[in-house]
N, C-alpha and C positions, 0 to 999 in steps of 0.2 A: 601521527600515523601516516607512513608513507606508501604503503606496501600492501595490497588490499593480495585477499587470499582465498581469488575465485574457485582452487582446486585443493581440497584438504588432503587427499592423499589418493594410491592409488592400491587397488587389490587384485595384484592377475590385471586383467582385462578391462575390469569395473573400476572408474570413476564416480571419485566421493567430491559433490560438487560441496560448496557450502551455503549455496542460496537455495539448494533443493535439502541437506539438512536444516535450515535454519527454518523450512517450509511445513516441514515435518515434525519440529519442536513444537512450532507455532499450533498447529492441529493439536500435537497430542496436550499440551500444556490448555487450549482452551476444551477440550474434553475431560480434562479432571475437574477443572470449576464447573464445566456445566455442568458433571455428573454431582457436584459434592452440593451445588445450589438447587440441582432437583432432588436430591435427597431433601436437604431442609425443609424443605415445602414438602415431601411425602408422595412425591410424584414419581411415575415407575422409571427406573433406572437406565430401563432397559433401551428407553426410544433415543439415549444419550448416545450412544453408537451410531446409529441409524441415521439420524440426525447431523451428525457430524462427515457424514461419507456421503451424503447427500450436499453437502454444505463443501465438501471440497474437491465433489465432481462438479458441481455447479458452480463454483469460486474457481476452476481453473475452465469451463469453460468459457464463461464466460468472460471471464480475463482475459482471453484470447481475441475472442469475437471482438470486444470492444478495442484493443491493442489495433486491432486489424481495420475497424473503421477510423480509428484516430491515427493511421500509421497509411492510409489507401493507397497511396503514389508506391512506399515501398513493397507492400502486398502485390499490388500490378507487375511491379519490377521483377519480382521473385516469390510468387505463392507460396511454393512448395517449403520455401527457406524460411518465407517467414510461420506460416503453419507449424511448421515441426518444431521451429527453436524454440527454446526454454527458455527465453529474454522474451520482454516481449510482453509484458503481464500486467493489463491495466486495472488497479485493486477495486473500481468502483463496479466495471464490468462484471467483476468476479461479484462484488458485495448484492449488487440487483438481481442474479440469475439466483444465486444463491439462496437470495432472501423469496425470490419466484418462488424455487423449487421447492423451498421448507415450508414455503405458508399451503402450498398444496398436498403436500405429505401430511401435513398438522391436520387440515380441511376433510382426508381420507380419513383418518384415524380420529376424526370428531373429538379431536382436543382443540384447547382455547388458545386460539393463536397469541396472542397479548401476552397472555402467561408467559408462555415459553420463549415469547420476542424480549421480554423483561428480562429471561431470563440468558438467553444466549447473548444478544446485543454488544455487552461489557467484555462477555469473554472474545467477542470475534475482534474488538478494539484492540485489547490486547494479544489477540493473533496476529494483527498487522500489524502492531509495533515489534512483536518479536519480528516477525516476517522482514521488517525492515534492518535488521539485521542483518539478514542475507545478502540484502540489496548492497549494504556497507560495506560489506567482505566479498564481495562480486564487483562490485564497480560496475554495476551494470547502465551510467546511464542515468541513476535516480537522484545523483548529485546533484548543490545550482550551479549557479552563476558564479564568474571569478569574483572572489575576494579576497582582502589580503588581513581579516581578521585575525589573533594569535590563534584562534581553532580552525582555520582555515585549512584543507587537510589537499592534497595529492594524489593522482590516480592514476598513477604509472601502468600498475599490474590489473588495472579494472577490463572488464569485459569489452568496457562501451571507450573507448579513451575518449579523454576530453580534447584530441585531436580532430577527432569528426566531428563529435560531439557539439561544441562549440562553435563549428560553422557557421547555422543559423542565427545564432547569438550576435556571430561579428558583422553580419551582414544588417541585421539592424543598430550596434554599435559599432561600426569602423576605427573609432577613434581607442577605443578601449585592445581593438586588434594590432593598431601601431603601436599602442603605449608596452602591451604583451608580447611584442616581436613575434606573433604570429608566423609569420610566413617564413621566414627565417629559420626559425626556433624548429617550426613543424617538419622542416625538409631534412632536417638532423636527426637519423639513426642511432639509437644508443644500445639496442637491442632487440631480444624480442622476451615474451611474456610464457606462461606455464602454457597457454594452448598454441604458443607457436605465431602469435600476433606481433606485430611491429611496435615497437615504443620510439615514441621521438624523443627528442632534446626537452620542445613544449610540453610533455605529457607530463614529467619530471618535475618542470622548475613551476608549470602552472598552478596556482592553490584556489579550493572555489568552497561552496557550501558545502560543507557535509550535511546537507540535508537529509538523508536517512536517521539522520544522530539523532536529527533533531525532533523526528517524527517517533524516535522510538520511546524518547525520553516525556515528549506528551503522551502518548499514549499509555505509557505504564503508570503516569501517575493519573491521570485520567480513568484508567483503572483504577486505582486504588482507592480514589474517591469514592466512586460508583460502588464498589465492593466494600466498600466500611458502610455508606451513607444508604445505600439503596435500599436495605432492608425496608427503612422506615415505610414502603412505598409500597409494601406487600398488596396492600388494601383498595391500590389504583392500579388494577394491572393497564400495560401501554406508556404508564406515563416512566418507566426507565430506557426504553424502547424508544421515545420521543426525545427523552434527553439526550441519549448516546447518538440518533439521528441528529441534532444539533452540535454535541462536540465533535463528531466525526464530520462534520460540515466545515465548521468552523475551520477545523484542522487542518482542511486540504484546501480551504480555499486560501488562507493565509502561506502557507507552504507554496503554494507554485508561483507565488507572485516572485521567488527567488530562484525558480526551476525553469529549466528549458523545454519547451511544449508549443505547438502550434496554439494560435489562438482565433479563435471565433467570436467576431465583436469583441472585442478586448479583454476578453477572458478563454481559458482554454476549456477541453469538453469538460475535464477533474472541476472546475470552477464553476459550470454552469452547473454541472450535478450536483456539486454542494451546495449549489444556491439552492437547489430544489430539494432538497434534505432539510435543511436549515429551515423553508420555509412548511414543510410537511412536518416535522419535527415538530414546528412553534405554532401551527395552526390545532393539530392533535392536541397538544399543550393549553392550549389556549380554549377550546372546543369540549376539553373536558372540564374545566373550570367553572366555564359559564353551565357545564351539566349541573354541575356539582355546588352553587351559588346557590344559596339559601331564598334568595330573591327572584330565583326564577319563579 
């Protein structure tokens, strides 16, 4: 796949992007499970709305915010540009403000937070796997590192080209920048893109991670475990909530170690956060075991 398809079409005046469809799938798709898994459990229907429009003003705020403290030099440079744009969207930011705003909406409405953490958790995994769909059909950026694997894919028509993109990259590998004909490559015009952007010669012939693929493809199964297997778990509420906090740990700390990101201490912010998922995850985990141990 060569040809990434930021702009699905156009109506009149309005633009259909397809990381902001692919955005909007992701929502409505985990509001039918959370709405069909609190039916099972006999819980009111109704906070399933509520719940989710809270959860995706709070997921794009805070997407932003965070985007904006991991992104600070470019924020300085252009506030305004980087504020409004609709790139730009860091998922954990979004995941913590989100999960803020739901546990005090829950806390108002003197429901049991656990419950409902059990219960949304798996479906928000599977929102960001869809979600990463967008990112794949955008080229926004969410790609790795060059490789020349047979799935190795191309991102000519992407948002973010891997002309900029890659900068950073070569400046801590130089060598990988000769062997790519970087400079060369990159000073070569071949056209421009659906919003009017420049493509080079490098953009074309470059092949690197499709790491969206790969984050969509954990994710839905990942889902699917959790949604076969979880039931049994009714009886612990938290403890699906702790797991989905470890796979979705896991997932992203594993993943950027092929993705391009600043890093702090030798991990980027997405890494440090999953550390600390992973390890709230397996303490809760862990915390309730020793409750629940016949020998206590």
């Amino acid at each position: 796949m060569r040809h990434m398809h930021p702009v699905l079409f156009h109506i009149g005046p309005i633009t259909l992007y397809s990381f902001g469809m692919m955005m909007a799938v992701a929502f409505l798709t985990a509001n039918y499970f959370f709405t069909k898994e609190l039916t099972r459990r006999g819980l009111d229907q109704r906070i399933a709305g509520q719940i989710t429009i809270i959860a995706l003003i709070g997921g794009v705020a805070g997407s932003k915010i965070f985007s904006i403290l991991e992104n600070w030099q470019d924020f300085v440079h252009d506030p305004a540009g980087q504020l409004f744009s609709p790139a730009g969207l860091t998922f954990y930011g979004g995941f913590l403000v989100a999960t803020a705003s739901i546990y005090i909406y829950v806390k108002r409405k003197r429901l049991r937070f656990a419950i409902l953490a059990d219960i949304l958790a798996p479906t928000v995994l599977l929102a960001y796997g869809i979600g990463r769909i967008g990112c794949q059909l955008a080229g926004d950026g969410d790609y790795g590192i060059p490789s020349r694997l047979p799935w190795a894919m191309s991102y000519p028509q992407g948002t973010a080209k891997p002309t900029v993109t890659l900068v950073d990259y070569f400046k801590v590998h130089p060598a990988e920048r000769v062997e790519l004909q970087y400079d060369s490559l990159a000073s070569i015009t071949v056209g421009r893109d659906a919003l009017g952007q420049r493509i080079s010669r490098f953009d074309e012939v470059v092949t690197v991670h499709p790491a969206p693929v790969y984050e969509t493809f954990f994710c839905v199964i990942a889902f699917a475990l959790l949604w076969r297997y979880g039931k049994r778990f009714d009886a612990e509420p938290g403890r699906i909530f702790s797991i989905t906090l470890i796979v979705m740990g896991v997932e992203r700390l594993l993943i950027e170690f092929i993705r391009i990101n600043p890093l702090y201490l030798g991990l980027s912010m997405a890494q440090w956060i999953s550390v600390g998922m992973i390890i709230a995850g397996g303490s809760a985990l862990l915390i309730r075991r020793d409750a629940l141990s016949p020998h206590k």
